[in-house]
Structures are given as structure tokens and as C-alpha cells.
N, C-alpha and C positions, 0 to 999 in steps of 0.2 A: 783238365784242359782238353781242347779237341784241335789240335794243330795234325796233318797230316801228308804224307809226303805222295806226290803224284809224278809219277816218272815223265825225265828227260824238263820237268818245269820248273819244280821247287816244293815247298811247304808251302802250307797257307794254315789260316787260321780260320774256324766257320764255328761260330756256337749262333744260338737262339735266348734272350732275355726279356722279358716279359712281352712275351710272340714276335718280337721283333728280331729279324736274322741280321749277323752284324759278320759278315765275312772279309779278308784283307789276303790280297796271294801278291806274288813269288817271292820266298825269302828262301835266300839261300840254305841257311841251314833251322833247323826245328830250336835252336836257341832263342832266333832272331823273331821268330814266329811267334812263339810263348809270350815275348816280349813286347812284342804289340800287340798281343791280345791284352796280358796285364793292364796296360797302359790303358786300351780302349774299354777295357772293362770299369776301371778307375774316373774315367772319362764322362763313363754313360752313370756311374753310379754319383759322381759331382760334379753336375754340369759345369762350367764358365757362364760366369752372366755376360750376355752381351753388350760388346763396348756401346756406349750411349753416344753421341756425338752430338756437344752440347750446340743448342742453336743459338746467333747472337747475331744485333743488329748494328750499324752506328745510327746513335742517338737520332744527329739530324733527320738522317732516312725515316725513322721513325716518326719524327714528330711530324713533317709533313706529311708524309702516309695518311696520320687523325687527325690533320690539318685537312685532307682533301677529303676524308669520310666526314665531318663535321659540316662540312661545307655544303654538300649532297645530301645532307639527311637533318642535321640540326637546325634549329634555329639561328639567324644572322647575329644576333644576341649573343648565342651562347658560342658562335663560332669566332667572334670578334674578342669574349673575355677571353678563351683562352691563346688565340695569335696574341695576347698581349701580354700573357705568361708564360707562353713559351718563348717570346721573344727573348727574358730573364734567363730561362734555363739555358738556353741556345748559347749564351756569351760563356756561360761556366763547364759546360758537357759539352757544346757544339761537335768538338775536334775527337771525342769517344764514344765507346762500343758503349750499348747499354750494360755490358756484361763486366763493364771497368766502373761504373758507379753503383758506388756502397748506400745503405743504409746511414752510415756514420757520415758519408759526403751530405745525403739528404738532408741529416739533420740539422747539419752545420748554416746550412743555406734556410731551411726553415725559422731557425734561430732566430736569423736576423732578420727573416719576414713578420716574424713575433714582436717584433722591435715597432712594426707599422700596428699592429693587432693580432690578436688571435686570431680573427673573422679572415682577416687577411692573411695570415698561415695552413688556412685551415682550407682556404678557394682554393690554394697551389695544392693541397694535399688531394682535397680533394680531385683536381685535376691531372697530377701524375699518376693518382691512383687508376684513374681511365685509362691513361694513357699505356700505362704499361699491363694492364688489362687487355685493353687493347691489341697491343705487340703480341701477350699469351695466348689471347683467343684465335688471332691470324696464325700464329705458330712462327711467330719473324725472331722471339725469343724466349727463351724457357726458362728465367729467373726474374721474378718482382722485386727490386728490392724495397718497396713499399709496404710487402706483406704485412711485418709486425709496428710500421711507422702508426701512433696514435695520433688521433684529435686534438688541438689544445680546447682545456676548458674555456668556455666566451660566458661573458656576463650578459644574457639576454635581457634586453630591453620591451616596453612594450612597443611596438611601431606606432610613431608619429600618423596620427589622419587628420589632416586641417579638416576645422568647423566647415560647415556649408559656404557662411559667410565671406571666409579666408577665400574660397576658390570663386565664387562670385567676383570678386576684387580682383582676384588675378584674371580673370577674362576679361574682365569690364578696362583692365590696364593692355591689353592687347588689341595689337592693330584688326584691321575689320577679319583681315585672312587669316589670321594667325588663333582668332575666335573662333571661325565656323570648326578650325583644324581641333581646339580643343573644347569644342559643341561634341564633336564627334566621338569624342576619346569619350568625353564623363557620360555623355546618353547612351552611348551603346556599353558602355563598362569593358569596351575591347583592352587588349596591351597593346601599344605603339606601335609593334612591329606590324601586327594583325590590321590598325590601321594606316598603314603606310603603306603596306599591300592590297588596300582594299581597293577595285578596279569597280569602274560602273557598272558591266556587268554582274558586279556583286550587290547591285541597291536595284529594289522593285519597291518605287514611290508608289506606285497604284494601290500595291497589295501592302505597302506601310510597314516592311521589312531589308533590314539588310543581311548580307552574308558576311561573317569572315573566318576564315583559316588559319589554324595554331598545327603547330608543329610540335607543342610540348604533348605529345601522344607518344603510346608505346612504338617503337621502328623508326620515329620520324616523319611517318606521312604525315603528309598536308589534310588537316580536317575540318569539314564544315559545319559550322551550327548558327541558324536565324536566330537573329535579333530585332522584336520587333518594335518599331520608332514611336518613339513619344513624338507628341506635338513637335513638342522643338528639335528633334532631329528630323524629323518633317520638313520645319518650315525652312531648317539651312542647308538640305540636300536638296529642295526645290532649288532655293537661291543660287547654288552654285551647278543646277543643271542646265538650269538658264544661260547660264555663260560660259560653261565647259568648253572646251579645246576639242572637237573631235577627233584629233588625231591622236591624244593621250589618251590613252586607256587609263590609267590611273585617277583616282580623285581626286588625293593630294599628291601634286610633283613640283618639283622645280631644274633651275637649269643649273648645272654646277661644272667646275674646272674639276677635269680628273688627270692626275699624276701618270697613273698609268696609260691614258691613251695621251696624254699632252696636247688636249684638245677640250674645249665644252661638251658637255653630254648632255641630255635631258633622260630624268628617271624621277621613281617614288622616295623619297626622302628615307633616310636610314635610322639617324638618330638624334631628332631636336635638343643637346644637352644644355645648351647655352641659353637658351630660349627662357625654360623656366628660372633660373637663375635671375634673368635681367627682370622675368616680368614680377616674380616677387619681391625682387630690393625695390621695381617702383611701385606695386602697391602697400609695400609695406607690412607684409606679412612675413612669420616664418616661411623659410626655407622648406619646396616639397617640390617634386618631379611628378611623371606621370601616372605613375602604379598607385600612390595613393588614391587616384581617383577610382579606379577599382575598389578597395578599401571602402572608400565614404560610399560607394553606388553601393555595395553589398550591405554594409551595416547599417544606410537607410531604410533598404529592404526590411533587414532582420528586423528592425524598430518598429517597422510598421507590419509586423504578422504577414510576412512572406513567405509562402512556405520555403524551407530550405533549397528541397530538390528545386525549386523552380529557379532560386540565386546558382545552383549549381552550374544549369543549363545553360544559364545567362552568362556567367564566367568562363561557362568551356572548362571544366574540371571534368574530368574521370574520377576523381574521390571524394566520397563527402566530407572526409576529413580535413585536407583540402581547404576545402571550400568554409569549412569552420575555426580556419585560420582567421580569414577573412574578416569574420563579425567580431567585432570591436564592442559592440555593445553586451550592457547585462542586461541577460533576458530576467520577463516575470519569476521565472521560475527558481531564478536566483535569489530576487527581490524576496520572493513567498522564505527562502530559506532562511534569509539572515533575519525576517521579520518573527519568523520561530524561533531563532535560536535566541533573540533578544527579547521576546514574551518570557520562552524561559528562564531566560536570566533574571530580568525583575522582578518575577513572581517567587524566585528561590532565593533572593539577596531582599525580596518582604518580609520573607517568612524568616528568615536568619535574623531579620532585625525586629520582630513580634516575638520571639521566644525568650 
């Protein structure tokens, strides 16, 4: 021990432990001394972990928090499904801490989401999984209780893409404006939203190109890529330049009652859902919205030897994978396969019956 006494002050205690000097003075007497050295020597040999101090949010605060970053950065799309599921979660966790909802609470409420579908279990999973992602990456709470929540299996279907025909019928069943609006959608192969945004600024008839802007990119930026116009997206961006509004920037707008200001407002339209609905029960076809026309634009392509990368461009995908969702059609190279595997077969199921 190295405790020692220094007149009219007291004892103290002064060693060195791997180079570091660990000294403690005036104790009364060299017992007292000893005694806190033990201790500190005990001390520096097991440390204390230090106390963590858990972090935790309430729920609500959270979810508008990714309510206002969705808003800023996402797609209107994707910011509108999930205000429509958190609306859900809000009535049931509203009034608590993220740090009072369990795993087993999760599951209870997925449950009964499972009751609507899998698909439909699996949009909420997938979106609280964000969400409290979200809260971890901010540091607003330091437990997911998502982590080990799984997937439900879904029975994947093929996606529905009306014939050419079908969407011929549904235009030709549409008012004159309601046409050019969906001229627009199926010749440029945009998504709704892309065209809804699409301002005249963004169409150079001269040079027989338009612009439009996706948000489904890495960060959220807003990104551009030319589309350039067949005849007939031509001949109905002429037509409707013709008689534009100078003072709308937009190309498709209308005037609408908003809630929130309790007044009419004039802006780019958000979401026709109602629209395809009416125009296919009157011409009489199955039921399809707007994304399949992306769908049919891409697999015409593929049909007719287009090269991939160039359907890619044309879609605004960053993956080709992606984009090979897309194509609906079997290609040659399919056809070549099963025309082998069935030469095969008959030429061994000859010879099995010549022996």
C-alpha cells in the first residue's frame, strides 16, 4: 500500500496503475486511507458500466414528426397512404410512449389487419417498420418494437394489364377533357402523380418532348427525365396549348373546395380515383386504374424488340430489375425454350414407343 502521513494535514493515499496516478488526501487516520485506496483500486479494476438513459418518444409526436418528413421528401402518394394508416394506429397508441408499445400489442392489431388481407398487413408492417426506423435513426427513441415482427405470406398474383382494346373503350367512353388527360398518362407511360405535376414549362412542342419529375429516387429529390411525344401526344398538347389558361402554370388543373382554407382554390389535380371507375362500368370492361397503363406502354414495347434500357428510361426506373417487373410478355427467348424442351419430349416418348 502507499498511504502516508504529511504533518499538521492528514494521510492520503497516492499509487500509480498502469501509468496512471490515482491520489485521494486528508484522511484522518492511515486506516481511513487504506480504505479508500482498496476501494479505488476495486473500482479502477471493475469498472461500473454507465447508467444508459433510455430515450422515448410519445407515439403521436412521432408519427407526425414522419408525417412532416414524408411530406418534404416523399411522394404525395406515398405521403397520403401512410396519413391513412396512421390515422388507424393513432385511435389505438395515440395517448402513449412509443416505449409502452410491445411487439405483442403489434401483433394483436396486425391480426385483425390480416382479417382484410395479408397485402393489407403487411402495408402497415411495412410502414411502422419506417416509422419507428425513423424515430431510431433521429435518436427520438432507442427500441423498435418491430424488429423481430415478420411478413405475412401473400398469394401473389399475376397483375391484371387490359388488352389495348379495353383502354381504347375507356378513352373513347370519356368526356373530350378527361381524354387528352388520359392521352397524356398512356403516351408518355408517366405515373399520375408525375402527370398532375406536369407544368407547361415542362412540354417543348417544337423540340417534341416533354418533362416529368418522380420522387421515387434515392433521398426524395425531385428528378427529371424527357419523354419524347408520339404523334398523338403531339397532336393533344397542341390542342390544349391552344386554349390554356395563362395564368395556370399547370396543364391539368381544376378548381376545387378545400376544407382546410374553407374557400375554392385552384391547383393540379391529386388523385382521379373515381374517374376510372365510372369510365370502365360505362364502357364495359374490367375494372383498371392508371398504372396499368404503364404496364401495357412497357410490354408493348418489350413485344416489339425495344430495347430494355430504353423502356427503363422511359419509365424513370433506376433498376433494371425494376423495370422487368414491368413486361408482361414472353419473350422469343422463352418461346425458343419450351419449343426445345417439347422437341425433346416427343422425340423420347417416339423412341420409348419404337422399342
Amino acid at each position: 500500500m502507499s498511504e502516508y502521513f504529511v504533518k499538521n494535514k492528514g494521510w492520503r493515499y497516492d499509487f500509480t496503475l498502469e501509468g496512471t496516478r490515482h491520489t485521494r488526501t486528508w484522511f484522518k487516520t492511515k486506516k481511513d486511507a487504506r480504505l479508500a485506496e482498496t476501494r479505488k483500486r476495486e473500482e479502477l479494476k471493475n469498472p461500473r458500466p454507465e447508467p444508459q438513459t433510455p430515450t422515448d418518444m410519445a407515439f403521436l409526436d412521432l408519427v407526425n414528426k414522419r408525417l412532416d418528413y414524408l411530406k418534404d421528401h416523399k411522394t404525395e402518394g406515398y405521403y397520403n397512404d401512410t396519413l391513412y394508416m396512421a390515422k388507424r394506429w393513432v385511435k389505438l397508441w395515440g395517448s402513449m410512449y412509443c416505449g409502452e408499445i410491445s411487439e405483442e400489442m403489434i401483433n394483436e392489431f396486425l391480426r385483425k389487419r390480416k382479417k382484410v388481407s395479408a397485402c393489407t398487413a403487411n402495408a402497415d408492417i411495412k410502414a411502422l417498420r419506417a416509422l419507428f426506423n425513423y424515430g431510431k435513426k433521429k435518436k427520438n427513441i432507442s427500441i423498435n418494437p418491430m424488429d423481430y415482427v415478420e411478413f405475412f405470406p401473400v398469394e401473389k398474383r399475376a397483375k391484371y394489364i387490359p388488352p389495348l382494346r379495353d383502354i381504347d373503350s375507356v378513352i373513347s367512353a370519356a368526356e373530350p377533357d378527361d381524354q387528352d388527360y388520359l392521352w397524356v398518362i398512356r403516351e408518355t407511360m408517366g405515373r399520375v402523380g408525375e402527370v398532375n405535376r406536369m407544368k407547361w414549362d415542362d412540354v417543348n412542342i417544337e423540340a417534341r418532348y416533354v418533362i416529368l419529375y418522380t420522387r421515387k429516387k434515392k433521398g426524395g429529390d425531385l428528378t427529371p427525365r424527357k419523354i419524347p411525344m408520339s404523334d398523338k401526344l403531339h397532336e393533344v398538347l397542341c390542342r390544349l396549348d391552344s386554349k390554356k389558361d395563362g395564368s395556370k402554370p399547370w396543364v391539368f388543373w381544376h378548381r376545387y373546395w378545400s376544407k382546410k382554407t374553407g374557400s375554392f382554390v385552384e391547383g393540379p389535380y391529386q388523385d382521379r380515383k373515381k374517374l376510372m371507375q365510372k369510365l370502365c362500368d360505362k364502357a364495359g370492361v374490367r375494372y383498371f386504374r392508371y398504372h396499368p397503363l404503364r404496364h401495357s406502354g412497357a410490354s408493348t414495347m418489350d413485344n416489339n424488340h425495344v430495347p430494355i434500357g430504353s423502356i427503363q428510361r422511359i419509365l424513370g426506373h433506376e433498376n433494371r430489375t425494376t423495370t422487368e417487373i414491368y413486361l408482361h410478355s414472353i419473350g422469343d427467348q422463352e418461346r425458343e425454350a419450351i419449343e426445345i424442351y417439347e422437341n425433346v419430349r416427343k422425340k423420347s416418348h417416339t423412341e420409348s414407343h419404337t422399342e
